[in-house]
N, C-alpha and C positions, 0 to 999 in steps of 0.2 A: 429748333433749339429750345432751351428750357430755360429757366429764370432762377440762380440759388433762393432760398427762401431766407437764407441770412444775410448775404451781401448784397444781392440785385443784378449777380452779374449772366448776363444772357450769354450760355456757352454750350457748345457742340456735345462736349463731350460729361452733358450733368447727367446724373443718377439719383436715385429714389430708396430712398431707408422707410421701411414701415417698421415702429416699435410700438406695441402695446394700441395698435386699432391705429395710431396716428401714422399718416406719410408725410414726410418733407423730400424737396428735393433739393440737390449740394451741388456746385461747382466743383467741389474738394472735400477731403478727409477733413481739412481743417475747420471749414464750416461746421461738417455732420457734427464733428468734435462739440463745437460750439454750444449748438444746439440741443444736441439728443446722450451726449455723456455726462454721469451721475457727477456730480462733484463727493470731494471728501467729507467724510463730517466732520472732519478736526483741521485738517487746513487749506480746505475747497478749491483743491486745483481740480482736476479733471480728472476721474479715473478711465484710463482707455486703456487698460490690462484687465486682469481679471479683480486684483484688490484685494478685502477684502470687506467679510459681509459679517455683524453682528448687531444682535438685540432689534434687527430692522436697517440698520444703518450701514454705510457703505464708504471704506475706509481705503484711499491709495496702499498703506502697508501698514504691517506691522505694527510700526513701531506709532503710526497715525492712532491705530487701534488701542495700541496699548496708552499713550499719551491721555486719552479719552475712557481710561478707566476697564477696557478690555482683557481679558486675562488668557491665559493659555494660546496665545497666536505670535510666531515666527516668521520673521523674515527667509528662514531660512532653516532647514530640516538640520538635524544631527548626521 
């Protein structure tokens, strides 16, 4: 068995994320979450979609984006 590296909890069924040279390993999505997902820049929930990405920064949506002085970026296509 394996050890999550965010909770402690020793489980059969853990798995191992490498991002950027680092590995952790998770009981659950929710840990990896925890641990290895960007937050927003405007209102730091967790982005676990794709989001969105400007000036370096990394934005849940749109409108996170646009709130934060971003321009030209959609929730949502015409």
């Amino acid at each position: 068995m394996a050890i999550c590296d965010v909770c402690g909890n020793d489980y059969d069924k853990a798995f191992r994320i490498t991002q950027a040279g680092r590995t952790m390993t998770f009981d659950s999505f929710e840990c990896a979450i925890q641990a290895m997902a960007p937050r927003c820049a405007h209102c730091q929930c967790h982005v676990i979609g794709h989001g969105v990405e400007a000036g370096g920064a990394v934005y849940c949506c749109a409108h996170c984006a646009q709130q934060s002085g971003v321009k030209g970026v959609k929730d949502r296509a015409a």
